[in-house]
C-alpha positions as CSV (number, residue, x, y, z in Angstrom):
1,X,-2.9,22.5,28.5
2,X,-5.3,23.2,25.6
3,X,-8.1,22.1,23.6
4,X,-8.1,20.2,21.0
5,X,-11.2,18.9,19.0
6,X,-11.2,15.9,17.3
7,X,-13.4,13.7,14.9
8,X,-14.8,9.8,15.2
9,X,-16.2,8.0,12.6
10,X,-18.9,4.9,14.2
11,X,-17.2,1.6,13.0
12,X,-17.7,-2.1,14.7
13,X,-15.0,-4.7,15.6
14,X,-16.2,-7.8,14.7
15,X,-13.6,-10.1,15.9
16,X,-10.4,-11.3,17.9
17,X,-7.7,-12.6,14.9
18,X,-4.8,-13.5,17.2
19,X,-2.9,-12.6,20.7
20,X,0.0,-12.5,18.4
21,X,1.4,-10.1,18.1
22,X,1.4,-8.7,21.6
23,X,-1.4,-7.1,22.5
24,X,-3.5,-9.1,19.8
25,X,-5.0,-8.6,16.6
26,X,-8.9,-7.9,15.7
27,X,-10.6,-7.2,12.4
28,X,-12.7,-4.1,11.8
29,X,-15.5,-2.9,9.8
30,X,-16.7,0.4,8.6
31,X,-19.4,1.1,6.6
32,X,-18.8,3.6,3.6
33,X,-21.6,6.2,2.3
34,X,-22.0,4.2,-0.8
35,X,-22.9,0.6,2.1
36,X,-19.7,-1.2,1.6
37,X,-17.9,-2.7,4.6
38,X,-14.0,-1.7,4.2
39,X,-11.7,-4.5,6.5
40,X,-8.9,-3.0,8.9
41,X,-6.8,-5.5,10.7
42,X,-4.5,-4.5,13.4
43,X,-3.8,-4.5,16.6
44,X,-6.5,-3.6,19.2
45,X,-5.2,-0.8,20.4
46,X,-4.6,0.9,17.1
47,X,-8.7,0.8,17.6
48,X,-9.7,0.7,21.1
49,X,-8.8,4.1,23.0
50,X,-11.2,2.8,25.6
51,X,-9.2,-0.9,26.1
52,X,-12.4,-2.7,25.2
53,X,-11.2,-4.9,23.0
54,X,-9.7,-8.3,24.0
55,X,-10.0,-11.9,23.1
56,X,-12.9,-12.6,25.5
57,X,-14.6,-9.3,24.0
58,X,-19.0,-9.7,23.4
59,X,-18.5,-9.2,19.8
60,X,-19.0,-7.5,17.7
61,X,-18.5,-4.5,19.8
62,X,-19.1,-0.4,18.4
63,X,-16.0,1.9,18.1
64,X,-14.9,5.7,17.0
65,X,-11.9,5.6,15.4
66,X,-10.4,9.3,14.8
67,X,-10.3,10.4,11.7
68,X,-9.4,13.7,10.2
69,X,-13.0,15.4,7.2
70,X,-10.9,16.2,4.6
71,X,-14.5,17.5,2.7
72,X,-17.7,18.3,3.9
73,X,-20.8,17.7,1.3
74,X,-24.4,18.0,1.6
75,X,-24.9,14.0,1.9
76,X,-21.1,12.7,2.8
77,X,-18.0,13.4,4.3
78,X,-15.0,12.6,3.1
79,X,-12.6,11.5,5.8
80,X,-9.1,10.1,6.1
81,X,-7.8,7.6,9.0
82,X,-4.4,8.0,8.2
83,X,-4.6,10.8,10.9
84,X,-3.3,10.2,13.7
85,X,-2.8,6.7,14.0
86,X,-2.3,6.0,10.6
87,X,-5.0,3.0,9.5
88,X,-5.6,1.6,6.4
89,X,-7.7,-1.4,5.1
90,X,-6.7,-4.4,4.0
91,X,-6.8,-2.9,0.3
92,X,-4.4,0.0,1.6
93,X,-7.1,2.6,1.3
94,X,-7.1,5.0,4.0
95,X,-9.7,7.9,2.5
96,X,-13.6,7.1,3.1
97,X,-17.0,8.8,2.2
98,X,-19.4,8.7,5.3
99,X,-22.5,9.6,6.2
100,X,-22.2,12.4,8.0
101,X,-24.3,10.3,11.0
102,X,-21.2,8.2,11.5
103,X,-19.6,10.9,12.9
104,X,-18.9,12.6,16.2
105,X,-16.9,15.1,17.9
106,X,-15.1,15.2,21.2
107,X,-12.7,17.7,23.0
108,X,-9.9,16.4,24.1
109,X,-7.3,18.2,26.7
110,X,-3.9,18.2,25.2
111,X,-0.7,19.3,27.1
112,X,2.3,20.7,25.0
């Protein structure tokens, strides 16, 4: 088993869309650097590592999603969700400038 660490950006999932398909859909915001709200909608567990999210959820309810910094700058980072799960807005944009607040770091335990 090793280490691996990986990146969250802070985003908030603001409601249940459908229990269709199975296990349901939700909609998702993240803020950008610049203060716009970018729309992801999927299914939960594309967004909820922790099973959180639901239909009966107290919305709108925090999330990290991972996300790989693709560049570091002195005010914002630029980050892409494409990796590892692959998630993309509703406009297909998958590359975000953050604050560098929004993120976190975590170790995970991988096996091989």
């Amino acid at each position: 088993m090793t280490t691996e660490r990986r990146t969250y950006v802070a985003a908030t999932a603001v409601g249940w869309i459908s229990d269709s398909p199975f296990p349901g859909i939700v909609e998702v915001h993240l803020r950008d650097a610049a203060g716009r709200d970018w729309i992801f909608v999927d299914k939960a567990t594309i967004f909820d590592e922790a099973n959180q999210l639901n239909r009966d959820a107290p919305y709108p309810v925090d999330l990290e999603l991972a996300c790989t910094v693709l560049e570091e700058g002195d005010t914002s980072v630029l980050i892409s969700l494409r990796r590892p799960w692959g998630i993309e807005s509703v406009d297909g944009v998958s590359e975000f400038s953050v604050t560098p607040e929004r993120l976190s770091t975590r170790d995970l335990n991988v096996t091989e």
